[in-house]
C-alpha positions, 0 to 999 in steps of 0.5 A, spaced: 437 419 538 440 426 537 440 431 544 439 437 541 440 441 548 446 437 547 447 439 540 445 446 541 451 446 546 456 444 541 454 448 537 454 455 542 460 452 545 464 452 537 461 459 536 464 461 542 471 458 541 471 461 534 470 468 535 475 468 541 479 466 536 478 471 532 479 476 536 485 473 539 488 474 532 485 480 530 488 483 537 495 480 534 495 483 527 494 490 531 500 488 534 503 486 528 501 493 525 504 499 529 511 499 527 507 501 521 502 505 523 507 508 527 511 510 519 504 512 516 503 516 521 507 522 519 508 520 511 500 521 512 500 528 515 505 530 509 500 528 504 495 532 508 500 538 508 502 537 500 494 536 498 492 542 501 497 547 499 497 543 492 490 547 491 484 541 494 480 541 499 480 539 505 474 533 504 478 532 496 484 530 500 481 525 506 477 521 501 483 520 497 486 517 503 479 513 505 478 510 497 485 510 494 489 509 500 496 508 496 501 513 499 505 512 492 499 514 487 496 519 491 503 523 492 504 522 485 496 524 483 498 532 487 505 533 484 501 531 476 495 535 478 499 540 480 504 540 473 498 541 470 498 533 467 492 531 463 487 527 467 488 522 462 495 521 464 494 521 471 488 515 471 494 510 467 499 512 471 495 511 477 493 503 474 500 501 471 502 503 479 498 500 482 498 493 477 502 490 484 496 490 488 493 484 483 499 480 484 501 480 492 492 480 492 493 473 488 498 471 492 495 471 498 489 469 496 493 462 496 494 462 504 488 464 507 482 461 506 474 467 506 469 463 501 465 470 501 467 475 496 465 482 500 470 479 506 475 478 500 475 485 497 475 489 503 482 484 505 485 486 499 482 492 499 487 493 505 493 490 502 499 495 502 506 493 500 508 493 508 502 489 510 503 484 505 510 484 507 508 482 514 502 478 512 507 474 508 512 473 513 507 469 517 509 462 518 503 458 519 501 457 512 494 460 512 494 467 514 487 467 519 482 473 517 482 475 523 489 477 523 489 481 516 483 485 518 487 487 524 493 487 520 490 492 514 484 496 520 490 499 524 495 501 518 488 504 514 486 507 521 493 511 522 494 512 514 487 516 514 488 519 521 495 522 519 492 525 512 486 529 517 492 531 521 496 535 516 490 537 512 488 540 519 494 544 521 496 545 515 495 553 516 499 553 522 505 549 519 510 553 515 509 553 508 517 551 507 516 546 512 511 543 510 515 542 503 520 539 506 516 534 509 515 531 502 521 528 503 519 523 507 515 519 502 522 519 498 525 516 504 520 511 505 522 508 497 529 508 499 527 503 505 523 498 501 527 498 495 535 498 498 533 492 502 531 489 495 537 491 492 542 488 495 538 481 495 538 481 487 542 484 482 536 483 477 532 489 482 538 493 482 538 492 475 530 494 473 531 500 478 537 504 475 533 502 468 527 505 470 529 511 473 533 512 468 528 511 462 524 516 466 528 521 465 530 520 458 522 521 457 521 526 461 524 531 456 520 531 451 514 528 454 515 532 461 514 528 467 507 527 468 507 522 462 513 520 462 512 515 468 508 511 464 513 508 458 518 508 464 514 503 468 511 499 462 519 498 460 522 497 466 518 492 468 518 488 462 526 489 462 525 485 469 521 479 466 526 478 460 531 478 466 527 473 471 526 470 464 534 469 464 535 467 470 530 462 471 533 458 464 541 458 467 543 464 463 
């Protein structure tokens, strides 16, 4: 016959192990996030300071922060408004950049494993292009839940909590100042993409293209719309070069 006390301790004893694993990878993937939280902290503060001064509210600018969380689409949404740009303009912008996220959610889709759905959004949801980058650096290979939560809570945390900062004490910064802050998120671009320039000729490639596309629609659709048609071909540039490679052209 079954004990079931016996079995009850088994089953009490698995539970247990399984949250003091799941803490323990939680607590790793925090540790794994603070360099990162440590480079969001200030990006943030410099959305804060430029969403203000740009015209929105205090309470505008933290929900951007807590619904988009997307550094490049939130810059790139104050600096449209601010020229004026169509609301239409900014919503397709906004889609076309951040159509990655589909692609680094799929991938690692396939190296963890969450049957429930809401567990998998609110994972997605934190996917960012550093924490994938770190998520991907993992070697074991499935990513555990409890690492990505960690992972994705600390650097949503700091993101958030810089972007209050700055919109805080935006009456007691500089308007100049503030300003210049705003070259910070160029400075984080230049850091993701040299790395990737010097990997690969392609990235090279689809990254002059793209700027310079951008540019030459700039002129007679000024610079709002112009990132659109810009990106589209850019990218598909880019799969015509991958597409080369990968037959030995």
């Amino acid at each position: 016959m079954v004990n079931p006390i016996g079995s009850m301790e088994g089953l009490e004893a698995e539970a247990a192990e399984h949250a003091a694993s799941l803490k323990s990878e939680w607590r790793r993937g925090v540790r794994a996030a603070m360099p990162i939280a440590m480079g969001y902290f200030p990006i943030a503060v410099t959305f804060g300071l430029l969403a203000k001064s740009s015209g929105l509210g205090f309470g505008i600018s933290i929900l951007m922060s807590l619904f988009v969380y997307s550094g490049a689409s939130q810059f790139l949404t104050v600096g449209m408004l601010a020229a004026g740009t169509p609301f239409i303009a900014v919503v397709a912008a906004n889609l076309i950049l951040n159509l990655r996220h589909v692609v680094m959610s799929t991938s690692l889709a396939r190296r963890y494993r969450l049957e429930k759905r809401l567990p998998a959004a609110i994972v997605s949801f934190g996917i960012t292009d550093e924490t994938f980058v770190v998520a991907s650096n993992e070697k074991s290979p499935f990513v555990s839940t409890g690492f990505l939560f960690g992972l994705n809570a600390t650097a949503y945390a700091s993101w958030a909590a810089g972007t209050a900062a700055g919109a805080v004490f935006t009456a007691w910064i500089p308007e100049d100042l503030a300003a210049s802050m705003g070259v910070a998120l160029y400075a984080m671009f230049i850091a993701l993409l040299v790395p990737s320039m010097k990997k690969s000729r392609n990235v090279t490639a689809v990254a002059i293209t793209g700027a310079a596309l951008s540019w030459v629609f700039s002129l007679p659709l000024g610079p709002g719309w112009s990132i659109v048609p810009a990106t589209l071909l850019a990218a598909l540039f880019g799969m015509i070069l991958d597409r080369r490679k990968g037959n030995g052209a």
